[in-house]
C-alpha positions in Angstrom: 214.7 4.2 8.8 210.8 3.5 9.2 211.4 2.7 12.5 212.5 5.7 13.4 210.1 7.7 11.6 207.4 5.5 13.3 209.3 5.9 16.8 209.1 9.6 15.9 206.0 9.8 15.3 204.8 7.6 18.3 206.6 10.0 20.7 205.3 13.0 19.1 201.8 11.9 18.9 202.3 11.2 22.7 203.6 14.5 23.3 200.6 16.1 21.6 198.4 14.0 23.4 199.9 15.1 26.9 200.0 18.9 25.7 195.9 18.4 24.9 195.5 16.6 28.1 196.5 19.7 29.3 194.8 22.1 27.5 191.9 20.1 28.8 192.8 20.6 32.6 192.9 24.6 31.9 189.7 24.6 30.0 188.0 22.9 32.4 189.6 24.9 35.6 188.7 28.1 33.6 185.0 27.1 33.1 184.9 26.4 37.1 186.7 30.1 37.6 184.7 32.1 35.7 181.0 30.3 36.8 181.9 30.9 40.3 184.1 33.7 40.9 183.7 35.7 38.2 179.4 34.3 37.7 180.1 34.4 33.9 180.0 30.8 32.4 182.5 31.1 29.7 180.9 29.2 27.0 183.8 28.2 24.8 186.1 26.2 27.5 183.1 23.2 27.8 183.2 22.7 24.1 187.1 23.2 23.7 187.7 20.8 26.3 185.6 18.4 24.5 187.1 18.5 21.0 190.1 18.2 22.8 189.4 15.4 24.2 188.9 14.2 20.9 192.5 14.5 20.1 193.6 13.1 22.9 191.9 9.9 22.3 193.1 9.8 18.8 196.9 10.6 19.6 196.8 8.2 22.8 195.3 5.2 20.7 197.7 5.2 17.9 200.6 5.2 20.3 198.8 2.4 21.7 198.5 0.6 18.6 202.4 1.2 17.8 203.4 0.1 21.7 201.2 -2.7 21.8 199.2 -1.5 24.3 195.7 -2.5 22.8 193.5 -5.4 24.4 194.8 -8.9 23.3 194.3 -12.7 24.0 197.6 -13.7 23.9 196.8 -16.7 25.8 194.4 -18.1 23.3 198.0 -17.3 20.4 200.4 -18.9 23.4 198.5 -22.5 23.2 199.1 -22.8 19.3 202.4 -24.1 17.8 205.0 -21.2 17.0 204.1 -21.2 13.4 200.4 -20.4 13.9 201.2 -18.2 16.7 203.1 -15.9 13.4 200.5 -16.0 11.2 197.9 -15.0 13.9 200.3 -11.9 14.9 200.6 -11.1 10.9 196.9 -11.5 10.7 196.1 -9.5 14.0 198.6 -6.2 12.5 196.7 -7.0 8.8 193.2 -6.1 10.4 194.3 -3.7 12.5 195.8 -1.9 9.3 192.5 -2.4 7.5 190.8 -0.9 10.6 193.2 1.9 10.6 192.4 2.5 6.4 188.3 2.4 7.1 188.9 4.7 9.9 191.0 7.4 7.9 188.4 7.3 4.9 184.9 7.4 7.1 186.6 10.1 8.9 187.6 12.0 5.7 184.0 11.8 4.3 182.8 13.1 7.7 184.8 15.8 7.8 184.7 16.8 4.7 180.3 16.6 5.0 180.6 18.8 7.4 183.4 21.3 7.4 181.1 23.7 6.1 179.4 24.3 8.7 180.0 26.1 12.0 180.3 24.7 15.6 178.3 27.0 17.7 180.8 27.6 20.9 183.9 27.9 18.9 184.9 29.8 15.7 186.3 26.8 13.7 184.4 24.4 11.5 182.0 21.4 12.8 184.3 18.8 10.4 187.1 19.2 12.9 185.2 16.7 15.1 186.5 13.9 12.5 190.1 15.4 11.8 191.2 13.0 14.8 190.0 10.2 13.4 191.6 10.4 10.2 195.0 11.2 11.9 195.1 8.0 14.0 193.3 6.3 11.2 196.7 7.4 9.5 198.9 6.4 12.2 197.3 2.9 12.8 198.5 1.9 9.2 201.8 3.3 9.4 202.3 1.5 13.1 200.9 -1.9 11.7 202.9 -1.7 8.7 205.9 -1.4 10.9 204.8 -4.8 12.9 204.4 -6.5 9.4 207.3 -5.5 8.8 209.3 -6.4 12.4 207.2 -10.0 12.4 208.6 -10.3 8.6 212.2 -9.5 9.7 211.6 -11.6 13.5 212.6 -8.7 15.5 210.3 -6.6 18.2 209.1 -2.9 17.6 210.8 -0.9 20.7 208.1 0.8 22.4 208.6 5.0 21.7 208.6 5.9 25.2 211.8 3.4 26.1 
């Protein structure tokens, strides 16, 4: 059941991802259309396009995370007998949990520092700059728990998209 709620959660994080992606195209393509054919710059797309990108980044590297997609030396893990080569995995998906935890909690504080105040292009608050951070922070430890979990049991985490 985790599993799927991680698998569910994967593929709608990837979906979000693709839909800000998007969003990020048609900010962008309005900001080009309105500076040179209609000569008014609108101000809002440049910095909507950038917070987006902010989410894409966060959605796209948790579903990294949970795909196994992330940077590894599995070469250096190959050469060691199979018993070490567990342990390392277990230890790799511990850290990566922990990373996932200090990410959520600096990027609560930072949030919460600054959602009083205003960002100047758009009408929502400057602590939405860190809400991605805490949601992939999130994610991360739900994704490495489930490869704790799979290593544990001695069975593979199916990639979302499959």
């Amino acid at each position: 059941m985790y599993t799927k709620l991680c698998a569910g959660l994967s593929r709608l994080s990837l979906g979000l991802a693709i839909a800000c992606l998007l969003a990020v195209i048609l900010c962008v393509q309005w900001q080009v259309f309105g500076r040179y054919l209609l000569n008014d710059t609108p101000t809002w797309a440049e910095n909507l396009a950038l917070l987006l990108v902010l989410f894409v980044t966060a959605f796209g590297l948790a579903v990294g995370v949970r795909d196994a997609g992330h940077i590894g030396l599995e070469s250096m893990v190959a050469l060691l007998p199979t018993v070490w080569q567990h342990r390392i995995e277990m230890l790799i998906h511990a850290l990566v949990a922990v990373f996932g935890v200090l990410m959520t909690t600096s990027g609560w504080q930072w949030a919460v520092a600054k959602w009083g105040e205003k960002k100047p292009m758009l009408p929502v608050p400057d602590g939405i700059d860190y809400v991605p951070l805490v949601i992939a922070g999130v994610l991360i430890v739900l994704f490495s728990i489930e490869h704790l979990i799979a290593l544990w049991r001695g069975t593979d985490v199916v990639p979302a998209w499959e």
